[in-house]
Structures are given as C-alpha cells and as structure tokens.
N, C-alpha and C positions, 0 to 999 in steps of 0.2 A: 871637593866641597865647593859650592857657589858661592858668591859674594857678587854681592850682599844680599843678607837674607829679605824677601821682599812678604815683609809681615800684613802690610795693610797696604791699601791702594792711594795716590799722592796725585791725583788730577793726569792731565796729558801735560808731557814735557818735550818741546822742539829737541829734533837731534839733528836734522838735515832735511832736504827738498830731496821732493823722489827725482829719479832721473841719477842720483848721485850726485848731486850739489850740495856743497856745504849749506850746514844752516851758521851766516855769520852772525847772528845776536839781532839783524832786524828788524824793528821792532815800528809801530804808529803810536802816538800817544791821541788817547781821546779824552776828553772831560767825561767827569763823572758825576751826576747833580749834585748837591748841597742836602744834607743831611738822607744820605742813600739810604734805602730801604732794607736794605740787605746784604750782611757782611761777602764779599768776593774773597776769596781764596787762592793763592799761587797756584796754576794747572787746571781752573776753573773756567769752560765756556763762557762766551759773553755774547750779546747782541747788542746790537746800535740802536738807540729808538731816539728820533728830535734828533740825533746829534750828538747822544748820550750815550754813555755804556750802562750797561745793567743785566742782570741777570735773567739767561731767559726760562722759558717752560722747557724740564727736560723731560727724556732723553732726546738730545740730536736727531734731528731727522728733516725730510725736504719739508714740513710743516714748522718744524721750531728751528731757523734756520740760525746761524749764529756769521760773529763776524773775526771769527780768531779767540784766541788761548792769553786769559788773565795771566800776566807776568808780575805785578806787583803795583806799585803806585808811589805816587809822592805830593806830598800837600802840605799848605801852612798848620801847622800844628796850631788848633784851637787856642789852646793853655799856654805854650809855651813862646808864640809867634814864633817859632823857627819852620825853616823847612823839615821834613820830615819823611825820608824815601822806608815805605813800609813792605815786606812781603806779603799783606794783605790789607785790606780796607775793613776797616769796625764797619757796622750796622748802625747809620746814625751821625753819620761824620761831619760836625759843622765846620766846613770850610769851602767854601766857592771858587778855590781853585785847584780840586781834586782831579789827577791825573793819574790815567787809567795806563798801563805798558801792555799795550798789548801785539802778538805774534798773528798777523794778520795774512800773512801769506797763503793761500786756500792750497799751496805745494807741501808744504810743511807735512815732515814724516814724525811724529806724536808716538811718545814711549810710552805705554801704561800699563796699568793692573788690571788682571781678569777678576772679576768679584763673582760672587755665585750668585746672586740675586739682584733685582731692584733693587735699591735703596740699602743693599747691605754691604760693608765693608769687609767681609770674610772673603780671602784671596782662594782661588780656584784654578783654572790650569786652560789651558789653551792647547790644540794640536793641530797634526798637519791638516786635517780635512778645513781649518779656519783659515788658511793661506791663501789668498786671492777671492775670499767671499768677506760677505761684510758680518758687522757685530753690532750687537744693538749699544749703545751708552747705557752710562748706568742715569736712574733718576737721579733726581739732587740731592745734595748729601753735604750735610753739615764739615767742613773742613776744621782743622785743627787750631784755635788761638794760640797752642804752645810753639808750631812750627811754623803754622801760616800758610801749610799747605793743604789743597784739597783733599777732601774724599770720595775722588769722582773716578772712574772705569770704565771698562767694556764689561758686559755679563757674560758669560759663558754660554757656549754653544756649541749643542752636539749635530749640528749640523747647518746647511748653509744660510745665513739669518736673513730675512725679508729685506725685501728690492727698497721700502723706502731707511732702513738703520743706517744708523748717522756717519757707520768709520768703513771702511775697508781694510782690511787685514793684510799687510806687505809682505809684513815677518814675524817668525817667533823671535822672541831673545830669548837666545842662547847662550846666555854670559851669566843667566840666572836660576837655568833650570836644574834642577835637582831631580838626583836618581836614586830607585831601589831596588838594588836585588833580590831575586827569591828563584822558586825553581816550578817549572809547570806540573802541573797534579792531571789536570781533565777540564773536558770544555771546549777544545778548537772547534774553531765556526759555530757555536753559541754565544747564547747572553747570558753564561754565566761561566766563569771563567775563574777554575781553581789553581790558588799559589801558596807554595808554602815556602818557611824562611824567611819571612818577612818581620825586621824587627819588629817586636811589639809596643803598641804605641803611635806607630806610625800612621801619622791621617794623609789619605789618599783622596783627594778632590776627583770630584765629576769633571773631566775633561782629559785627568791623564794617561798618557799613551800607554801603552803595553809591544814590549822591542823582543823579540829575540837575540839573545846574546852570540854575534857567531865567531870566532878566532877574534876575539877584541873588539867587534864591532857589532853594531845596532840593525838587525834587520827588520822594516816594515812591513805589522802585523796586519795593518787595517783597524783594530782593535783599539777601544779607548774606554775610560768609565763613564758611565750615565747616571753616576748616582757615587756621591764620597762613601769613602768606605774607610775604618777604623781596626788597626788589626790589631787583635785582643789575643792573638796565641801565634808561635813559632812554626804552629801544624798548618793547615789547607785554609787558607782565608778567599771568602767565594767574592770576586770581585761582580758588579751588574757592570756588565760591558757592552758594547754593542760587536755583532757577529763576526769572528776574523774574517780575514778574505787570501789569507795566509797560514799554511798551520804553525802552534803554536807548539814549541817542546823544546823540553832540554831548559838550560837557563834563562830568565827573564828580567828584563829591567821595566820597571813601572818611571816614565818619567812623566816629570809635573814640569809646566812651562809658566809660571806665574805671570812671566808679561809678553806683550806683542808689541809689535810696531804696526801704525794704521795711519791712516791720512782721514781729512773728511772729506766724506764722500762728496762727487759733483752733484750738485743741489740743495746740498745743507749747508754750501758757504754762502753769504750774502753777495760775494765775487762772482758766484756763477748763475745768479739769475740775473736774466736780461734787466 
C-alpha cells in the first residue's frame, strides 16, 4: 500500500536541486503590495512586477514566465498589530509590510500532482513515456483557506507535451504510486486492451501504465490509458490504451503514478532570460 494517499493536487513543493544537491530551505523574501488582489497559496507560482510579488497568467510557460514557488508569508496583522507568519496570503490584505517567502532557485526539483485537466483538481497518473519531456502546468486554481495550500499541477500527458510547457519531468515518485492487478484477456498491440480481476470500483486515470507481471517483477509494456476507466465487474474490463510495443499476457499490474518530480523549464524562470 502507498503513503500517503495523494487525493487532490497541493501546488509545487521544493525537494532538491537537480544535479543532486540538497534543497536547504533557501529561500528570497519579496514585498508584496498592500491590499493584494488575489489570495497566493503555499506551492503557488509567483511573478515579480515593479518589485512586487503577484500572481501571474497561468499555465507556466516562456510567455507567462514566473520568478519561483510561493512558500508562505508574514506581515503585521491589520487587527491585531502583531506579527503574523501565515501559510498563505488572504485576497485583500491591508498591511504594507507583506512578505512574500519565496523558493527562487530556477535549479529547484518541484514534487507535484498530475490533474487530468485545466483548471481541475481530479488527480491522474503520470508514466514513463513523461520522463525527460516536459508537461504543461495546470491553469490557476483556487487553493484551499483550510490548509493554505495550493490547487496547482501538471496536466497529464499521453505523450511528449509542447517545446514552450512550463516543467520538465525528472521523475516519477515512486513512493506514491499505486498498483492493480488483474490478469490479460485480449488486445496486445491495440488500443483496446482487455483485463479481468480487477477489483470492482477501482478508477483507473488516463495516464496509467500497464506492467507485465514476471517472477515478481514489472515488465515494460509500452502501454498506458488514454482515457480513465471505471471497473464495474470482476470479468473483462476493456481498458482505451494506447498500442503495446511489448506483448501483453499472463498477469498484469495497472499502476497509477499520481506525482512527478519536474524543474521549470529554461525560459519560464525569470533567471534565465537575459
């Protein structure tokens, strides 16, 4: 079983610098104007404009370029006059001396959720064909006041995403993905691809792999879904896949990879244009 189950998508989250360098907590602080426009979110892109932080036009990309990953904030509390270090920024915030934490390193290796859409918070699945290409971001997306953190992603892709998307794809995590077994019926090297034994219930996102089971291990089919699929019975559930490149028989595991690790890409940080 994985842990922790990754229900909804939580913004990008520093883990390290590619290369293999720790990420130590290093962080910029920037002002953020006085009664801001729009609430920012932990794991939320940002942009600098004037000198300011704020939120920019998403998704990521060498047009909407950003300057690092909201980490939280701290400001004289209106009400209270105290200081006040918050996981996110209200919508509105009168205080002139709002301070933005932001993870500004254009190295920084970024944990997130694969969402199946624009604009939607329904988690999806990630595979190996997404490893060294890039993924679009997701648009903007209302983050959470109870947590304070974002509802931002990558969107899913079944293949390799356009030269200007905002992340490139390092790695899968693997510390999160969840498996199914079932057993092959019919199908190898189609797009349609019959399993059965699969519990019932089980929702299968567009993006996840299809493994051959061999002496305890996983062998790569080629094969992945292009469309979630729901299994409603024990018997032959016809998954839409795209065409093995391996055949497919005997035992099978459906695994779903809900997060990746990604960097932004060079041109969408504000560090890497001239």
């Amino acid at each position: 079983m994985a842990y922790p189950t990754i229900d909804k998508p939580y913004g990008y989250k520093p883990i390290n610098l590619i290369g293999g360098q720790p990420f130590s907590g290093s962080t910029r602080n920037y002002p953020v104007p006085y009664n801001n426009a729009a609430a920012i979110f932990y794991g939320d892109p940002v942009v600098l404009t004037n000198g300011y932080i704020g939120l920019p036009t998403l998704p990521v990309n060498s047009t909407n370029v950003i300057v690092g990953i909201f980490l939280g904030c701290y400001y004289t509390n209106p009400a209270t006059k105290q200081r006040l270090f918050s996981q996110y920024l209200p919508a509105g915030t009168l205080a002139g001396d709002i301070t933005a934490i932001v993870a500004d390193d254009p190295d920084v290796v970024l944990r997130c959720a694969v969402t199946a859409s624009a604009g939607s918070t329904l988690v999806s699945s990630a595979n190996s064909i997404n490893v060294g290409n890039n993924m679009v971001g997701n648009s903007s997306v209302t983050g959470s006041t109870a947590t304070g953190n974002s509802a931002n992603g990558v969107i899913v892709a079944t293949a390799a995403g356009a030269t200007t998307a905002g992340f490139r794809v390092l790695g899968l995590a693997t510390d999160t993905q969840v498996s199914y077994g079932g057993t092959y019926v019919s199908g190898t090297g189609t797009t349609s691809l019959g399993v059965s034994g699969l519990a019932v219930g089980t929702v299968l996102p567009a993006g996840a792999e299809v493994f051959n089971v061999v002496f305890g291990g996983l062998q790569y089919t080629g094969s992945f879904l292009t469309a979630a699929s729901t299994v409603t019975t024990t018997g032959t559930t016809t998954l839409t896949v795209t065409a093995s490149t391996a055949t497919v028989a005997g035992t099978v595991a459906v695994v779903v990879t809900p997060e990746v690790l990604v960097k932004i890409n060079f041109g969408c940080h504000r560090y890497n244009l001239a």
